[in-house]
N, C-alpha and C positions, 0 to 999 in steps of 0.2 A: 403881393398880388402883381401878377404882370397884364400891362397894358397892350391890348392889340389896336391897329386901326382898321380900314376899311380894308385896305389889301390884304392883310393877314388874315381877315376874317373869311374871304375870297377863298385866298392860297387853302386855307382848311379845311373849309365845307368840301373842296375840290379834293385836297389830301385823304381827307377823311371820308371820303366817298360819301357826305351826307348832303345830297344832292339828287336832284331827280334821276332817274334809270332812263337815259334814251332809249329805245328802241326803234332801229331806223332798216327797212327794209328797201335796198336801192339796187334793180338789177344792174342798171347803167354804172355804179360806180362799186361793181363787184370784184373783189378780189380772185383771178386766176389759180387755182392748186391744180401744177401738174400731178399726170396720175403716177408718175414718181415719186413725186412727194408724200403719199397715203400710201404707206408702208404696208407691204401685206396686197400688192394685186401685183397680177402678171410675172413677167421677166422679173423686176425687180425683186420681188419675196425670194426668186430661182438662187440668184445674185449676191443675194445677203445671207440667205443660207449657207451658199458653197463659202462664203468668207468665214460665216462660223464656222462650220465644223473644221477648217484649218487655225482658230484662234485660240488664245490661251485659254485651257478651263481650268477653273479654281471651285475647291470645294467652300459651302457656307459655313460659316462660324455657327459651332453648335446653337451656340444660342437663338441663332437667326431661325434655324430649320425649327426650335422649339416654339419660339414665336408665332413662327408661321402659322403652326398648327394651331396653337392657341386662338391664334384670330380667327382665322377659317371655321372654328367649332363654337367661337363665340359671339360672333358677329351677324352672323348669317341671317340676322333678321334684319340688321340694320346695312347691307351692303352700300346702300345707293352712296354713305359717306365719305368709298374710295375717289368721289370725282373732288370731293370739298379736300379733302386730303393733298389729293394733287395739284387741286388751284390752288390750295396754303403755298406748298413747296413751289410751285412756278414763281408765285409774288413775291417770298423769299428771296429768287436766286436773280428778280429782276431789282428787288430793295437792294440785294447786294450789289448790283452792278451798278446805280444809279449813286449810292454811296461811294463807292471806288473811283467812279468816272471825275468825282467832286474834285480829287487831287491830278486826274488825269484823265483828261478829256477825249486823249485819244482813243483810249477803249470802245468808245463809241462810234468811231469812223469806222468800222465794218460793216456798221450796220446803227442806223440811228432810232429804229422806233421799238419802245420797251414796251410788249401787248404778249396777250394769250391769246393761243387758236384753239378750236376745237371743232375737228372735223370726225367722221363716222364710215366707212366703206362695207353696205349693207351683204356686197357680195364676199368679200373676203369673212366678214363679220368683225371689222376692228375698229376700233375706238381709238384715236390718236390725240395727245395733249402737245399742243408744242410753247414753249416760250422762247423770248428772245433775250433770256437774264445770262449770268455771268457763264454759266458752262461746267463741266467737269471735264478734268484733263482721265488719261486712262487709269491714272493712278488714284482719282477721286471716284471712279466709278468702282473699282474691287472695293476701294476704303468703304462711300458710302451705303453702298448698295450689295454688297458681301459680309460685314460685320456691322455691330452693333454694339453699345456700349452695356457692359452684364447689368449696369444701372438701370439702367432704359429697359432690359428685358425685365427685371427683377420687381423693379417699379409697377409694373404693366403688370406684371402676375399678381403681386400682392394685392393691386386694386382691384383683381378682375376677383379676386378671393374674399375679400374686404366687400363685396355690392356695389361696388364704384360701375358708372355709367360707362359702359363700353365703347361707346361714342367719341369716348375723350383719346382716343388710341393717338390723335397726333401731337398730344400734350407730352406724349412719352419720349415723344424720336422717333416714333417706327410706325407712323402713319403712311410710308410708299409699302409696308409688305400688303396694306388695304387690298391693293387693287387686287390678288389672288383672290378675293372674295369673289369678282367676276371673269377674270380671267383665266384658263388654262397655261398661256404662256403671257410674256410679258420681255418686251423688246425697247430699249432705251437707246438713244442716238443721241449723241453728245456732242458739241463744240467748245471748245473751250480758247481763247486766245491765245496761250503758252503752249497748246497741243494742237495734233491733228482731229480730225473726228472719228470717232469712235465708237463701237456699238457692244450693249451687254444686253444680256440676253438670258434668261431663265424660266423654266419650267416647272416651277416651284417644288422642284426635285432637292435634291442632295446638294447639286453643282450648278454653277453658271458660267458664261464664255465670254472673254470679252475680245473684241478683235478691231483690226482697225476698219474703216468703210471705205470697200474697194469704190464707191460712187465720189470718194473724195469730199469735199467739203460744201456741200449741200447747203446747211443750215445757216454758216456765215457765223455764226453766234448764238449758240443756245441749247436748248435738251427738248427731246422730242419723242414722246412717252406713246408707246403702241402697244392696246392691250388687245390678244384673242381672245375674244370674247367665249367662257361656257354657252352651252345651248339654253340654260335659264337664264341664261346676262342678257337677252337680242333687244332685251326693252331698251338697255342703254345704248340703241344706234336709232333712237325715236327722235327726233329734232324736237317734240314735244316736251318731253320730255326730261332730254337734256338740257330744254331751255328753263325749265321748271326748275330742277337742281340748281342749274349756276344761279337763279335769279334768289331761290330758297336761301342758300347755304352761304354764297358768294359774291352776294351783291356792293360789298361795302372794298368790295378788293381795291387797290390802289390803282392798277392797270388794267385800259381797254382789254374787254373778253370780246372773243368774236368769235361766234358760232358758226361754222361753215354747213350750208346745207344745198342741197338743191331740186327745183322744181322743172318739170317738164312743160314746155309755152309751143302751143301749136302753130305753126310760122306759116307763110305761103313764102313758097321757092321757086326760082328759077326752073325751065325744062332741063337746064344743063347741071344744075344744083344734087346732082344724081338720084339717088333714089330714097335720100332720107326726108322724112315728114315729119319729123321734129328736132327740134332744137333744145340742147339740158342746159338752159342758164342756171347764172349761180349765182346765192345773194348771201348776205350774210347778216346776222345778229346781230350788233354791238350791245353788249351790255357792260353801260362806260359811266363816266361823270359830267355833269355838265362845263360848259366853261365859266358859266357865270352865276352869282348867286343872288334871285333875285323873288320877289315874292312869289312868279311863278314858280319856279325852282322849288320852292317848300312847298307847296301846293302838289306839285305833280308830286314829290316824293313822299307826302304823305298820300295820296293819291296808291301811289305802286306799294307800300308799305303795308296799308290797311285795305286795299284790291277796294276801294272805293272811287266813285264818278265826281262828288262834292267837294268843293273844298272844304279844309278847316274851318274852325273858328277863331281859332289863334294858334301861335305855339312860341315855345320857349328853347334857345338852343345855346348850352352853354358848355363849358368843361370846369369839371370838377378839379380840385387840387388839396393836396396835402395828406392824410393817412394813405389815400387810395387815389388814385385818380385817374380820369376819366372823361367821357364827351359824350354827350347827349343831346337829342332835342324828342321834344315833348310837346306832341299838340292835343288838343281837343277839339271831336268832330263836330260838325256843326249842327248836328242831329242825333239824339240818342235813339239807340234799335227802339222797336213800338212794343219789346216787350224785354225790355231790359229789368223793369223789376220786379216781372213775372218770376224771371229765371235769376236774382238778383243773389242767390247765395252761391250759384256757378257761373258766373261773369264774371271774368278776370282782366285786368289792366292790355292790352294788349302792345307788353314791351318786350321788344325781342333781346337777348343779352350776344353780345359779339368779344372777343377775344380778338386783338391783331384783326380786325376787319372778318374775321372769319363765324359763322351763327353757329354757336354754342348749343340755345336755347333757348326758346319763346314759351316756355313752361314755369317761368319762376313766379310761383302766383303770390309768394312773399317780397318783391321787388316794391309793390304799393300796396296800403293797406285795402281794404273790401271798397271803402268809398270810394275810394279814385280809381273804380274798375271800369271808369268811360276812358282814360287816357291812352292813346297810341303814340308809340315812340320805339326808339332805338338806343341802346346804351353802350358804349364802345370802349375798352380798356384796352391797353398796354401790357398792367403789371399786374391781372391775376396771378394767383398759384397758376402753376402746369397743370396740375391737375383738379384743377376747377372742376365741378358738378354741383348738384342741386347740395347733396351731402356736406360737401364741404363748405360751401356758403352759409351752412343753418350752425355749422359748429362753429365758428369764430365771427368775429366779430366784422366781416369785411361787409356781410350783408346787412347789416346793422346800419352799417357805415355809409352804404350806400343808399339801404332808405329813408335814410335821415337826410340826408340832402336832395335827395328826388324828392319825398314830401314838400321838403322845403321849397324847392323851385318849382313844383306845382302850383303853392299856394302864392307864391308870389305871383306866378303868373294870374292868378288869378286876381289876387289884391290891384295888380295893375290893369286889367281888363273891366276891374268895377269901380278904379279912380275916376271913369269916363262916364260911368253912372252917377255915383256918388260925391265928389268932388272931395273926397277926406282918404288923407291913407296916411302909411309911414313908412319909412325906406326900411326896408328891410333885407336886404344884401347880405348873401355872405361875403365873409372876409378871402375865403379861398374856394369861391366860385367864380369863375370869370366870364360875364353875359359875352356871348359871339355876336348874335344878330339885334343889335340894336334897332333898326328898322322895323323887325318885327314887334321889338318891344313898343315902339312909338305909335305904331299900327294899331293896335289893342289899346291905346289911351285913345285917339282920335275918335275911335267908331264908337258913339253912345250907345247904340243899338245892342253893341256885342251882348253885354253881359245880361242883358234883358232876355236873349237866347241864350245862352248859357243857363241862366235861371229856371226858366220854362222848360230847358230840358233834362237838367241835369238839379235843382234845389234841391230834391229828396236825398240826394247824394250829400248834400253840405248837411243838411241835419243826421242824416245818419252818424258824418266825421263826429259833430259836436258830442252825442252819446258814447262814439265811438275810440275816438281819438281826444283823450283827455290834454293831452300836453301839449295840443296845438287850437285847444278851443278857445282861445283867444283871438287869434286866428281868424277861425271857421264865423264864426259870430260877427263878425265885420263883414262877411260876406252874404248874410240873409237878408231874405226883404218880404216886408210884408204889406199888405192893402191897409189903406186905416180911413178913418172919419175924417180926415182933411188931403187926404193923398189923391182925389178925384179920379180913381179908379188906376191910377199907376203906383209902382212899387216904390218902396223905400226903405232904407235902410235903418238901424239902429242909430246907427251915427247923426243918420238927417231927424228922426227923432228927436232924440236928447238938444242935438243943437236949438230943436225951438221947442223944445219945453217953458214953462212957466217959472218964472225967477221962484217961486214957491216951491216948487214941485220937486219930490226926490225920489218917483214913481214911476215906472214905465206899466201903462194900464192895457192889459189885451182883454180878450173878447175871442170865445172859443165857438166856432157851431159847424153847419153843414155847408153851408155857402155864403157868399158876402151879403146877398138879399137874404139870408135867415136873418142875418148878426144883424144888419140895416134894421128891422122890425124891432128887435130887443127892446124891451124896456127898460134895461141897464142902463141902454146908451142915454137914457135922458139926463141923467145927473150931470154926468160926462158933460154932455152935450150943452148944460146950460151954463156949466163953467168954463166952458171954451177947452176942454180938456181931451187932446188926442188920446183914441183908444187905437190901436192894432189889433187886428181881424185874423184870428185864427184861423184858416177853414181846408187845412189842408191835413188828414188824419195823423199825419206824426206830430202836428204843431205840440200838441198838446204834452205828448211822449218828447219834446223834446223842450220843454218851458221846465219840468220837472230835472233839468239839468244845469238851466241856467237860473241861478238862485239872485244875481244880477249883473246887470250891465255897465261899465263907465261907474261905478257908484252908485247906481240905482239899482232899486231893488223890483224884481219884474210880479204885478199883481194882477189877479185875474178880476175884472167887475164882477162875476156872477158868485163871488164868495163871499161869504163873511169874513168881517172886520175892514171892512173898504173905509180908506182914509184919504180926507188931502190934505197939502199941507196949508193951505189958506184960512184952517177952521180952527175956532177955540173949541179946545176939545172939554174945557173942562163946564163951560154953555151947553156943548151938545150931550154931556153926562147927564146935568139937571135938565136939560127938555126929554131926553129918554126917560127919567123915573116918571117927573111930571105926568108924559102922556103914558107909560104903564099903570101907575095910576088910575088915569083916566082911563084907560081901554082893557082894563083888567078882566072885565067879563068877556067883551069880544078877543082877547087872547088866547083865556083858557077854552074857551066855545071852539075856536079855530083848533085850535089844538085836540079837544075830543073827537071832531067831525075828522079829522087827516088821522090821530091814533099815533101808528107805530111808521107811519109813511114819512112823520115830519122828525126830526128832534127836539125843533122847540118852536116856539111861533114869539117875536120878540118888536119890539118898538127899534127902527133902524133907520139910517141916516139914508143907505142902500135902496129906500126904496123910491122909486120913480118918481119924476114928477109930475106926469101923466097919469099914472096907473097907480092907485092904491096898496097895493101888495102884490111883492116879487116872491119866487122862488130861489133861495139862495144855497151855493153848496156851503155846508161844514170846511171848515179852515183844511182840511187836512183827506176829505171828503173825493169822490171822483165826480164831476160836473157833470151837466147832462149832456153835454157833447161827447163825453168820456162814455159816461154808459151808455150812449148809444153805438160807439166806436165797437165796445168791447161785445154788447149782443149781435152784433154784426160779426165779427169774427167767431163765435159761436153757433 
């Protein structure tokens, strides 16, 4: 197990981008792009032109050209993933430079801030990606961007043939031919520190060009991706848009994204100010990490995560270790939807799955079982297969794997959000799970209150696991609370139960009906009640459906009062044998009399310990019988 402190814990949320989403709109501290820089207007498109058609052209490695076409005819519904494609490859090439710089720091004196830009020029129609990571020399751009490895094509076919998720195209390697999904042409500008800068360029033809750039060395460090947009691509020059994608796909990147866009602001000018009346400022996007990691910080990020105003109720943020590993945080909202279990067999857990910071897929409805379809979070790996999809995760064991340990840090987080109710728990840690936010854990012990909302909005959930989820109803069942005859109208748990049961007593007694004022009236409850004997109050319509699962508790065995064979253990039983004949005996007429007059309504009409001690005779179910809370449950659903 390895030990983090408070710094590392910092360093990671920030690494891991699990961390609020700033989004800061600042005209005043706007970043300047000349109109040089947005490749593709005026002079300059003249300029880089005339340079290509005098630069080297090379033809595409067969297998590229087949590729291409593959994607192009396969894709076409899912285009928008060229932009997640390309923010992959920019975080890439700035991982790699931040890595390199580790041993040699110079690399970075050209230029010292590692970010993505992403600007749009609505008149030329282009789309431009730039970063500011390691670069390719000229010889890296024919390499990368002219061939491909026959694995990586071959890979790529056979999944697309196999039903494999089309999506996953940059688990292959050839997630840059994407962008011909919107593009006509497709213009890369490169820097590299060992080379000049350089530009390649293709039409998603046979051949591409690559030359050197007669503008000289612009970039400073880095690659700067310019796609012409098709006439059906114009959506992606929408600032809307754009910002929806990188926010969807690429929220978890390592490096500031900054969306460049710009708005028209109607100014008053000077008479000498010539004849313009407006002014184009320019602001920009960041969609970054925070610097520091602090309850607000989860808040907002579950906030941007689940597009909710409220905050949590708690959450849980850890990294997994050992077969698979992984990083996670896990909350639950503070309010369930008001028709969650209207719609409760399509409600799904809402955790999104990421690869390398990059979203996979918020579709894995096997990530948590059915009950913990209130939870929102975010799950983050390293070391999937390449070619991860929903497919591949149900045939081996890795999804197994992982929701065995999400259950598992659910319910913890829950056992510790109900210590602060309850005052009884167990540690229950894994050995190769390692909690990140401590804070948050202690957070969730402090607040009494928590799990009382939790309860109230989410219990049907915990009785469902107990039916549902056999191998953790150990579990689940320290987590229920019910109303009883001494609880004064607040909940309680099984645990606070048993603790103050009766040195006698080896019985946990409920009591099933329509509400707490039904159960209150019973005349069950007088036995109970004169032996000082807590009952728990069913009154909520699974109770019932879910007591037929727990057969008992701690070593008790769970009984209902309104049955036959109600026992305690303070009684000689073999006293209350001979007072039962005794008075059959004596009431032998009034038995079978009761018995004619009820017929086929009763099964037997008998001398009982069960009956009240207020009220003469009770109605009691058959040992094995459905109660009349039961039957009325069930004509109700009919």
């Amino acid at each position: 197990m390895k030990i983090f402190g408070s710094a590392w814990k910092k360093a990671f949320l920030v690494a891991s981008v699990f961390a609020a989403i700033g989004v800061n709109n600042h005209a005043g501290a706007s970043v300047d792009i000349a109109a040089a820089d947005i490749a593709g207007s005026g002079k300059v498109v003249d300029q880089l032109d005339g340079a290509l058609l005098n630069g080297d052209k090379f033809q595409f490695q067969a297998e590229v050209s087949r590729l291409m076409d593959i994607i192009i005819n396969s894709l076409y519904k899912s285009k928008e993933i060229f932009l997640r494609e390309l923010i992959s490859n920019a975080s890439d090439a700035l991982d790699k430079l931040r890595f390199l710089a580790l041993s040699d720091s110079s690399l970075l004196d050209v230029l010292k801030e590692l970010e993505i830009r992403i600007s749009f020029d609505k008149t030329a129609h282009t789309l431009t990606i730039k970063d500011t990571g390691v670069g390719m020399t000229k010889d890296d751009l024919v390499k990368n961007l002219g061939t491909v490895a026959k694995s990586g094509t071959a890979n790529f076919v056979s999944a697309m043939q196999n039903g494999a998720d089309a999506n996953m195209i940059g688990q292959f390697g050839v997630g840059f031919y994407s962008v011909y999904l919107v593009a006509d042409k497709v213009r890369v500008v490169s820097k590299n520190n060992d080379d000049d800068q350089y530009i390649w360029e293709s039409s998603a033809n046979a051949s591409f060009t690559v030359s050197k750039d007669p503008r000289g060395n612009t970039l400073k460090r880095g690659t700067e991706i310019t796609l012409f947009l098709k006439k059906d691509a114009l959506e992606f020059q929408d600032q809307a848009k754009l910002k929806q994608l990188v926010s969807h796909y690429s929220e978890f990147i390592n490096f500031p994204i900054y969306l460049h866009t710009s708005r028209e602001e109607t100014v008053e000018v000077d008479d000498d100010a010539g004849d313009e009346d407006d002014e184009e400022g320019e602001e920009e996007d960041r969609v970054g990490v925070a610097a520091q990691v602090e309850d607000a910080e989860y808040n907002h990020f579950f906030q941007a995560i689940h597009k909710d105003s409220t905050d949590p109720l708690t959450w849980i943020h850890f990294v997994a270790e050992g077969e698979i590993e992984f990083k996670s945080i896990l909350y639950i909202p503070s309010k369930a939807p008001h028709d969650m279990y209207h719609k409760f067999d399509h409600k799904r857990a809402d955790v999104k799955l990421y690869v390398r910071k990059v979203l996979i897929s918020d579709q894995f409805e096997e990530f948590l079982p059915k009950y913990l379809n209130f939870i929102v979070g975010v799950v983050d790996s390293d070391d999937l297969p390449i070619n991860v999809s929903r497919e591949t995760l149900q045939e081996n064991k890795i999804l197994r794997v992982m929701r065995k340990k999400l259950v598992r840090k659910v319910l913890e987080m829950l056992r510790k959000l109900s210590e602060s109710d309850d005052g009884h728990g167990d540690d229950d840690d894994d050995d190769d799970v390692v909690q990140v936010d401590e804070q948050a854990k202690d957070k969730a012990k402090a607040d009494s209150s928590s799990y009382l909302t939790f309860w109230e909005n989410y219990g049907k959930n915990v009785k469902i696991g107990i039916m549902d989820d056999p191998a953790n109803k150990g579990k689940l069942l320290k987590l229920l609370r019910f109303k009883s005859t001494k609880s004064s109208d607040k909940y309680i748990s099984l645990n606070h139960y048993v603790a103050r049961m009766h040195p006698w007593q080896d019985t946990i007694y409920y009591i099933a009906g329509e509400s707490v004022d039904a159960v209150e009236k019973s005349p069950f409850l007088e036995t109970c009640k004169a032996k000082g004997v807590e009952v728990l109050y069913l009154v909520d319509p699974l109770d019932e459906y879910v007591m037929q699962h727990i057969p008992d508790f701690d070593g008790k065995k769970m009984q209902s009062i309104t049955k036959e064979g109600l026992k305690f253990g303070d009684e000689d039983e073999k006293l209350i044998e001979r007072k039962r004949k005794l008075y059959a005996d004596q009431y032998d007429g009034v038995l079978s009399g009761l018995k004619k007059v009820y017929g086929n309504k009763v099964s037997k009409v008998t001398i009982s310990k069960a009956t009240a001690v207020d009220s003469p005779a009770v109605m009691v179910t058959s040992q094995w019988g459905h109660s009349a809370n039961m039957e009325r449950i069930i004509k109700a659903q009919t």
